[in-house]
C-alpha positions as a printed NumPy array, in Angstrom:
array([[ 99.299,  94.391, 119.211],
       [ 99.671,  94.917, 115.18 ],
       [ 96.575,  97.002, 115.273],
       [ 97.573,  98.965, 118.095],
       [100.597,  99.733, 116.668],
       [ 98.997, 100.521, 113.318],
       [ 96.597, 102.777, 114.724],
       [ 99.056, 104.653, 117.381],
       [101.769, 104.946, 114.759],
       [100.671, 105.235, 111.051],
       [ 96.623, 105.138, 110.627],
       [ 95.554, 109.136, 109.8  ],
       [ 99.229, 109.95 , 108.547],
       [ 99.004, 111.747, 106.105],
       [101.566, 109.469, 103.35 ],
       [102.444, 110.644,  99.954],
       [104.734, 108.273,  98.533],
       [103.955, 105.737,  96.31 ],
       [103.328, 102.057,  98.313],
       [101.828,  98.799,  96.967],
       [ 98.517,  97.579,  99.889],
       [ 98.737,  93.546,  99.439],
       [ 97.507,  90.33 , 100.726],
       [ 94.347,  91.956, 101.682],
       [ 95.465,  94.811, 103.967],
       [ 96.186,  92.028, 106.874],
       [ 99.303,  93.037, 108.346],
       [ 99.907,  90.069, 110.088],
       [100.369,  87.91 , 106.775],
       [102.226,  91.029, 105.347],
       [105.027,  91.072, 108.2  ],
       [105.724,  87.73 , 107.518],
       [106.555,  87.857, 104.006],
       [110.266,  87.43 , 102.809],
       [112.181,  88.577,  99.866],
       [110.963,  85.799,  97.697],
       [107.085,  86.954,  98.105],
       [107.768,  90.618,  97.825],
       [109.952,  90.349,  94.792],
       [106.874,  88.081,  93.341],
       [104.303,  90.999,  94.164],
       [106.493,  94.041,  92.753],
       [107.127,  91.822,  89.486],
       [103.492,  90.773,  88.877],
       [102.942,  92.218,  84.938],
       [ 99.068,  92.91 ,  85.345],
       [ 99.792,  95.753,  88.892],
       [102.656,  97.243,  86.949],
       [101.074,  97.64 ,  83.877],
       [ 97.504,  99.107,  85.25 ],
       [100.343, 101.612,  87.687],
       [102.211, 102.708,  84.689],
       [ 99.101, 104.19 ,  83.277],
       [ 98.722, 106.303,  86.107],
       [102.06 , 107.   ,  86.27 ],
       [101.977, 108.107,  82.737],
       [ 99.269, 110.505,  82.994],
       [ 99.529, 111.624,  86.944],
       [103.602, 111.074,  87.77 ],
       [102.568, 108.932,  90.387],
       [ 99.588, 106.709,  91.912],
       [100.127, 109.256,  95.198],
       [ 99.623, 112.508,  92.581],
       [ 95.709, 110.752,  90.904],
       [ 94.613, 109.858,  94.643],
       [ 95.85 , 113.165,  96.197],
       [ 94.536, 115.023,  93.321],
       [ 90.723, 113.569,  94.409],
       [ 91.132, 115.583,  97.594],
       [ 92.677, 118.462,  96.356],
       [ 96.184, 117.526,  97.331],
       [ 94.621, 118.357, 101.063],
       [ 93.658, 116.205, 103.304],
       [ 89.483, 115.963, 104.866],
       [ 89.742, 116.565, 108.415],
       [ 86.409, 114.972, 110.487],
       [ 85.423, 115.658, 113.772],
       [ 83.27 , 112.168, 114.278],
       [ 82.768, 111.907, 118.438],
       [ 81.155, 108.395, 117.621],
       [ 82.729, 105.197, 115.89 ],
       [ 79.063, 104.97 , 114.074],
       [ 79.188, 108.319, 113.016],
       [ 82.322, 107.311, 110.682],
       [ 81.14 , 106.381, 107.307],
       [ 82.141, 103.094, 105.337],
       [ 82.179, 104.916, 102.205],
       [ 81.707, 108.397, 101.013],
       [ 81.004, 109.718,  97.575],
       [ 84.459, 110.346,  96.829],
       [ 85.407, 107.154,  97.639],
       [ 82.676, 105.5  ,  95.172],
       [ 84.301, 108.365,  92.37 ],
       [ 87.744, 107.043,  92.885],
       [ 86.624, 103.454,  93.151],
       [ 84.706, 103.997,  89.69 ],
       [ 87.634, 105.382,  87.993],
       [ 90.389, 102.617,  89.381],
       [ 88.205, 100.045,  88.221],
       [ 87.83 , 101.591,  84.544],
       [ 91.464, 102.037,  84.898],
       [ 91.448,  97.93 ,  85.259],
       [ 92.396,  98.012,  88.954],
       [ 90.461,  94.774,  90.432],
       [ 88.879,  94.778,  94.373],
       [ 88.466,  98.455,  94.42 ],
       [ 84.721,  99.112,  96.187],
       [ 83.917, 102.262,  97.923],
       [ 84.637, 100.687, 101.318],
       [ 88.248,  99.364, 100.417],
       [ 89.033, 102.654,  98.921],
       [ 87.983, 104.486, 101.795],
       [ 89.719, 102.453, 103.976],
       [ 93.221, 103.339, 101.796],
       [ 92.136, 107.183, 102.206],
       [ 91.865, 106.537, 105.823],
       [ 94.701, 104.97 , 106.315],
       [ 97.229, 106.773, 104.337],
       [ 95.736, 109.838, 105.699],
       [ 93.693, 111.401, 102.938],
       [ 90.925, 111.488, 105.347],
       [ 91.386, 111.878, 108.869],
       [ 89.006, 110.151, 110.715],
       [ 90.824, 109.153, 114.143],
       [ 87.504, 110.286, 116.537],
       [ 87.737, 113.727, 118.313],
       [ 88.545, 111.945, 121.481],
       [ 91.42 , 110.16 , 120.59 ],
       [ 94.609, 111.177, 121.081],
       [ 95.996, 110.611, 117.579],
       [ 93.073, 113.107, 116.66 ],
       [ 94.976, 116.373, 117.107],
       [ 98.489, 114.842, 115.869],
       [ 96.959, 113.74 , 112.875],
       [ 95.348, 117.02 , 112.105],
       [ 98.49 , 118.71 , 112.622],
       [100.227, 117.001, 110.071],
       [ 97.276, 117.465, 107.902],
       [ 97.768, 120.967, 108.17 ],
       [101.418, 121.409, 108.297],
       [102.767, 122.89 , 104.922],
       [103.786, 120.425, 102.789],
       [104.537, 119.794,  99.053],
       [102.507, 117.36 ,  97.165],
       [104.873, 115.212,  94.024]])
């Protein structure tokens, strides 16, 4: 049910406001965490320190991963699941720079995942019915902070 949700509601959204990923993207063991873990996670020294950089020299970790696309998201017309790549070249750039930025757990495949996700990349197949709503909110004019 979480997945369906996830992929019906938010995967291919095209998202740019800042928001931390944790406990290794599984939703599950994110819906059940209280105050006490989140207030853990958003005061853990070593993710606010390696953010502040970016924040420093981009305004925000949204404006350095937007900026790899262009501030425009890559719309994909995959009919197949196997025709949907695990990582792309622009995914092994970004990954290359987080991790020389000191992010940690960073490959190509987890970044790609993020682009997909928050909609960087839209990669819901052709004959899907979140295909067409994502790509009109890809397209839709909107201002990048």
């Amino acid at each position: 049910k979480v997945y369906i949700s996830f992929h019906d509601e938010q995967w291919g959204v095209p998202v740019d406001d800042d928001k931390e990923a944790f406990a290794g993207f599984d939703p599950e063991i994110v819906a059940k965490m209280g105050d006490k873990e989140i207030n853990e996670i958003s005061s853990n020294k070593a993710i606010m320190l390696v953010e502040s950089r970016i924040v420093r020299e981009y305004g925000s970790f949204s404006s350095f991963m937007w900026g790899y696309v262009n501030h425009q998201p890559q719309i994909n017309k995959y009919k197949y699941p196997r025709n949907v790549p695990l990582r792309t070249p622009k995914a092994e750039a970004i990954s290359k720079d987080l991790l020389k930025r000191g992010f940690r757990f960073v490959g190509p495949v987890i970044v790609y995942s993020f682009m997909q996700a928050a909609g960087l990349t839209i990669d819901h197949l052709i004959g899907c019915f979140r295909h067409k709503e994502c790509v009109a909110l890809a397209e839709r004019p909107w201002r990048h902070i």
